[in-house]
N, C-alpha and C positions, 0 to 999 in steps of 0.2 A: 777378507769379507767383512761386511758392514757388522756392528754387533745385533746379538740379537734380540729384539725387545723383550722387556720381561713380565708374570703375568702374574695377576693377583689370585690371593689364594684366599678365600672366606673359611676358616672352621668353625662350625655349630655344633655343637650337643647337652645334653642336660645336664647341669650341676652333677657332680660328678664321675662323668662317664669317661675323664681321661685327658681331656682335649688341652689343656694347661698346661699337660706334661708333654702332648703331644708335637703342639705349637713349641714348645720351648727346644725341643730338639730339630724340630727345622730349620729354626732359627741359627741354625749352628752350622749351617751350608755358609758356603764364602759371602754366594749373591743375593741373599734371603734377608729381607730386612725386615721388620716388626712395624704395623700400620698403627701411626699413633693418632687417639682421637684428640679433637677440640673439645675442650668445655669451660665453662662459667664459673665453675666451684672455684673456692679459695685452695691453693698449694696445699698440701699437708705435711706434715714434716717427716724430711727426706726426701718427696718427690722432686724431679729435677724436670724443667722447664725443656720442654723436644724431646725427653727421654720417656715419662709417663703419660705426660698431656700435652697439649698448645693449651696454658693457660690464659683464655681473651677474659676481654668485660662481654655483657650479655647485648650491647650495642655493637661491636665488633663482631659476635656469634649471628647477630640481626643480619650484618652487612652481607656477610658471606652467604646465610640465605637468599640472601636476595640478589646475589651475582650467580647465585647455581651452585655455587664451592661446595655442597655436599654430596656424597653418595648415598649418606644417609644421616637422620639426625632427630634426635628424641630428647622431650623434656623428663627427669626423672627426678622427684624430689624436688622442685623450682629450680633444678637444675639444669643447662642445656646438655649435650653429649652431642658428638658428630664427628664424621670420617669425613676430611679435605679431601677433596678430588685433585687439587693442585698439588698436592705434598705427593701423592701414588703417583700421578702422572707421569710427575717429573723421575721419582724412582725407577718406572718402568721404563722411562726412554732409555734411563741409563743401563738398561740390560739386569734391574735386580727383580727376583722375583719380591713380591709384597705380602707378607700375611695379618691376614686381620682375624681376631678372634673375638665374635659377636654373638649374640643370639640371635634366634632365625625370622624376626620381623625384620630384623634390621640387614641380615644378609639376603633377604628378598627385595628390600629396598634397594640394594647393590646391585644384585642379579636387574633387578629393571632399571636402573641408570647406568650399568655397565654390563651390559648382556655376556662380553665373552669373558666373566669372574669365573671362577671354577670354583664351584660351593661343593664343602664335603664335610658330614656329616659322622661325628661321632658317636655310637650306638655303643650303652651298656649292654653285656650280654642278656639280661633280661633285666626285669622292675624288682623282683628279689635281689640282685645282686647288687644294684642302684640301692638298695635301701639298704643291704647291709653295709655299702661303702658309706652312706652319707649316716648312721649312727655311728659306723666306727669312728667316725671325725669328731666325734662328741663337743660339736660346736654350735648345733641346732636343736631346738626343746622339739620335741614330737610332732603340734602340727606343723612346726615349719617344716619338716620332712614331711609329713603327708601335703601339704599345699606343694612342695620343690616335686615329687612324686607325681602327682597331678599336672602340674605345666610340664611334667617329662613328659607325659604320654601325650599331652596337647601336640608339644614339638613337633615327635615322632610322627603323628599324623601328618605331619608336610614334607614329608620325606623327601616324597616323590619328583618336589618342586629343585632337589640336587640334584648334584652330576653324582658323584660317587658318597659310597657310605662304608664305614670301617667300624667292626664289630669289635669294641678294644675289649675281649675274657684275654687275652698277654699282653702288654703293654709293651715289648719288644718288638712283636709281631705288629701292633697295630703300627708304630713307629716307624717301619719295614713299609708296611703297607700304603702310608702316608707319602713316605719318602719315594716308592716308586711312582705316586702319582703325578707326585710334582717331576722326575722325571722326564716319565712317560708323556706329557703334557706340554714340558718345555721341549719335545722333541717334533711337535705337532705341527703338520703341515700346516701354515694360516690359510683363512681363504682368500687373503690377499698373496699369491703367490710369483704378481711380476717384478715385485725389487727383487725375489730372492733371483728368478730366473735371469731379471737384466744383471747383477753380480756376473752369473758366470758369462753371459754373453758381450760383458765390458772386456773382461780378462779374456775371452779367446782373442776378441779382435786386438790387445795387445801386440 
């Protein structure tokens, strides 16, 4: 049987709700590959060229807007950022699933250049326990935790615009919860269903 394509996977959720840890153990499937983006910024040291970025010039960043090559793409800092369509494509023909881990402007930009994404949404169990994760990190002075606080609940308001949402209070479980989606998801009938039907009807007439 033909292989079978593979599907991308968007995780969203607020600064510290899980999703890092979440994404990383997916990543740990055989045919799970890590969506890397494009951007403009200079290397920094250690990062490796295909592995953290496709590091272009901001005329190279230009071109590819202007062939369509993103799914999505934001300036941040005079900086550009962007997810290749041609890098995913080519991953999914080959049967791997894709994960990209974005924030939710930019994983709705996906869902509308690539409808069948499967966007899934990681939720703290409440704005208390989000707050007291992102002080335990003691790596943010106060308002930057109350502004990070603030675009949670913004997020959380677009909920609705996902396929699935996973409540990580265990981070076992939510992992669990993850891993059967993608699953349950790569096991989904397409709505394109006559390559699979012509497979078996090549093989009877054998």
């Amino acid at each position: 049987m033909s292989r079978r394509k593979g599907k991308l996977f968007v995780i969203s959720g607020p600064s510290g709700a899980g999703k890092g840890t979440i994404c990383a153990e997916l990543l740990k499937e055989e045919n799970a590959r890590f969506s890397v983006s494009m951007t403009t910024r200079a290397p920094r040291e250690g990062e490796i060229e295909g592995k953290d970025y496709y590091f272009v010039t901001r005329e190279e960043f230009v071109a590819n807007i202007e062939r369509e090559n993103f799914l999505e793409y934001a300036e941040v800092f005079e900086n550009m950022y962007g997810t290749p369509k041609d890098v995913i494509m080519r991953m999914l023909n080959k049967g791997r699933n894709m994960i990209l881990d974005i924030d939710v402007q930019g994983a709705l930009q996906v869902k509308s250049a690539m409808p069948e994404a499967i966007l899934i949404f990681i939720l703290p169990p409440s704005l208390a326990e989000l707050r007291k994760r992102l002080e335990g990190r003691k790596t943010d002075k106060q308002d930057v935790i109350e502004k990070r606080l603030d675009k949670a609940l913004n997020e959380i308001k677009l909920i609705g615009e996902y396929d699935y949402y996973i409540i990580n209070d265990d981070i076992e479980t939510a992992i669990e919860k993850a891993r059967s989606i993608v699953s349950a998801e790569s096991c989904k009938v397409p709505d394109k269903v006559k390559p699979i039907i012509k497979i078996y009807e090549n093989e009877k007439g054998e």
